[in-house]
C-alpha positions as CSV (number, residue, x, y, z in Angstrom):
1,X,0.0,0.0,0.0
2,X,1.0,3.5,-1.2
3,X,0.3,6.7,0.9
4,X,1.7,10.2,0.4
5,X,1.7,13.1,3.0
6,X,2.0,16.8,1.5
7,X,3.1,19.6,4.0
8,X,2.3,22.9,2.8
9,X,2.2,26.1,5.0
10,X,2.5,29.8,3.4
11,X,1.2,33.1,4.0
12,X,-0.7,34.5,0.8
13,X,1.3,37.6,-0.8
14,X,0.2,40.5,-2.8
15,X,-3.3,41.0,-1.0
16,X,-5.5,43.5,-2.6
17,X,-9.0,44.4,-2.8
18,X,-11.6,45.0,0.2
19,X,-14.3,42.9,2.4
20,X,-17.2,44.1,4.1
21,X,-19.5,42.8,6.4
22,X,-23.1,44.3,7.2
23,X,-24.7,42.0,9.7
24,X,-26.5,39.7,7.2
25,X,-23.5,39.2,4.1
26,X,-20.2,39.9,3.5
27,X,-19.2,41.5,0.5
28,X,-15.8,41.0,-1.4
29,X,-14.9,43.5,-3.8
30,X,-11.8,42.9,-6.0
31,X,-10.0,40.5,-3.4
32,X,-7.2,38.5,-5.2
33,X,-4.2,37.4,-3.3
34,X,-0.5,35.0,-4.7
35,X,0.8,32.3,-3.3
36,X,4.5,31.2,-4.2
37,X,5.5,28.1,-1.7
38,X,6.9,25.1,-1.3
39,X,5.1,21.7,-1.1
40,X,7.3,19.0,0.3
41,X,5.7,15.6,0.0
42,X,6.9,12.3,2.1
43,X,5.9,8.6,-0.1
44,X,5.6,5.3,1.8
45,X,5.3,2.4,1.1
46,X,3.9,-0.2,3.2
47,X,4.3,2.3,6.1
48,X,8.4,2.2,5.3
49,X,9.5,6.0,4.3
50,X,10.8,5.2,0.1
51,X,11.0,8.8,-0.7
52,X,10.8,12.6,-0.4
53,X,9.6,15.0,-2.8
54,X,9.9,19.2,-2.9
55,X,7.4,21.0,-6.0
56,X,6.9,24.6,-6.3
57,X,3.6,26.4,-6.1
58,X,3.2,29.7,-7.3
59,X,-0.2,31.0,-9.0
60,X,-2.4,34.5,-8.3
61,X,-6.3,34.2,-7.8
62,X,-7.8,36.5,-10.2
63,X,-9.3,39.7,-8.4
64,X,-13.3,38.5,-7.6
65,X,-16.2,40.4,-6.3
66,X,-19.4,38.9,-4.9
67,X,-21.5,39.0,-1.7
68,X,-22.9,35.6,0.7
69,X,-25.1,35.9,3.5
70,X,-23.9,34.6,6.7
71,X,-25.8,33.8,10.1
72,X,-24.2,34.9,13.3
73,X,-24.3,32.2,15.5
74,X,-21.9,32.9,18.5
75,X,-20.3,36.3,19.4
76,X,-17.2,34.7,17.9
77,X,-19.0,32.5,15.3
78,X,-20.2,33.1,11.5
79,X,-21.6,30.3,9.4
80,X,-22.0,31.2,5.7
81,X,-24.4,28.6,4.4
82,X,-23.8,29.0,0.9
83,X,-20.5,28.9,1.1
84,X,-17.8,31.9,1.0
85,X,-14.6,32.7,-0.8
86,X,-13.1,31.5,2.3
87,X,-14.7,28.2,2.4
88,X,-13.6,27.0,-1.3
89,X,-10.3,27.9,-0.6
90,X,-10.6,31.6,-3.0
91,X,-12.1,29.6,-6.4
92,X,-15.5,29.7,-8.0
93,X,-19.0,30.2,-6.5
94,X,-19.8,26.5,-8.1
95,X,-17.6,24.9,-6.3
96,X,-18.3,26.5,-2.5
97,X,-19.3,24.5,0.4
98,X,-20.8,25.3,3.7
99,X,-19.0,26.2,6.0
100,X,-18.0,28.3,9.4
101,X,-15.4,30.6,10.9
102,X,-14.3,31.7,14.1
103,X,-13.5,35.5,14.8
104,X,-10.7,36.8,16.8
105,X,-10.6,40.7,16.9
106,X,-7.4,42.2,18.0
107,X,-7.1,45.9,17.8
108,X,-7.5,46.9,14.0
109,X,-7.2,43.4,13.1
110,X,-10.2,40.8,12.3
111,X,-8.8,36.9,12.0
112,X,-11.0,34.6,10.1
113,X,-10.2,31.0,11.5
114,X,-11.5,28.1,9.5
115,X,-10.8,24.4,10.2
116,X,-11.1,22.8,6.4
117,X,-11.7,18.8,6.0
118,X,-11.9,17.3,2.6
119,X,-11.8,13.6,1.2
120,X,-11.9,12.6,-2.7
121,X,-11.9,8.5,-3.6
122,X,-11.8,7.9,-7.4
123,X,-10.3,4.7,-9.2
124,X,-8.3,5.4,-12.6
125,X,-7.4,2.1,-14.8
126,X,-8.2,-0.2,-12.2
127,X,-6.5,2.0,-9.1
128,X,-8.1,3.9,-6.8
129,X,-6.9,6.7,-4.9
130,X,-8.2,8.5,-1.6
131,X,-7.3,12.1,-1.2
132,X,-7.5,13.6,2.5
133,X,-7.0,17.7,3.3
134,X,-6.5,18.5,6.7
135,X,-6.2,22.0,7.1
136,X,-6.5,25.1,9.4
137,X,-7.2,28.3,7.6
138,X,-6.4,32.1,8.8
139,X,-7.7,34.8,7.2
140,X,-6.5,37.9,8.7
141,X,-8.2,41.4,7.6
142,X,-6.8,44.7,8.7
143,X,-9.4,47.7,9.7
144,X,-9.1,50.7,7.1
């Protein structure tokens, strides 16, 4: 049995554009951020380490505007039910998911904490493979 772990940690660079909030939907206008990293991936096999792999990741998410509604559910606690920019990771409004952040204000600053989970199975030529994400996402917004 095969099994790959990817570690990938950045800060997004190049951050432009403005969000909103107004009690019932939060409103992005023009938000497009880069990301140049490095992925560093570890192969087993048959839980025995066979082999270490480094990739580079650069690409730029196109400026996007666009407004979701969110509920307020905790004093510290959004959950946008149609999804968000944040929840899909920055892509496409097809391809958002529910999902819920915690808030953390700190003197001009607003932190967007998401936990993210995802898992993909599909089977190619007779082999299937199972994608996991683990992730913890930080969104941090500064006051203007």
């Amino acid at each position: 049995m095969f099994k790959t772990v990817t570690v990938n940690d950045y800060v997004t660079e190049k951050n432009s554009g403005t969000i909103t909030f107004d009690g019932t939907k939060m409103t992005a206008n023009n938000l497009s951020y880069s990301i140049n990293t490095v992925a560093k991936s570890s192969i087993y096999e048959n839980g025995a380490l066979t082999d270490t792999v480094s990739e580079e990741i650069n690409f730029t998410v196109p400026a996007l505007s666009g407004a979701t509604p969110y509920k307020k559910v905790s004093a510290d606690s959004l959950y946008f039910e149609s999804g968000s920019f944040f929840t899909s990771g920055g892509t496409s409004q097809s391809t958002q998911k529910p999902g819920g952040v915690k808030l953390k204000l700190e003197n001009d600053k607003l932190y967007l904490i998401q936990s993210a989970m995802q898992s993909a199975t599909e089977t190619n030529d007779g082999a299937t493979t199972t994608s996991d994400f683990k992730g913890t996402i930080i969104i941090n917004l500064q006051r203007q």
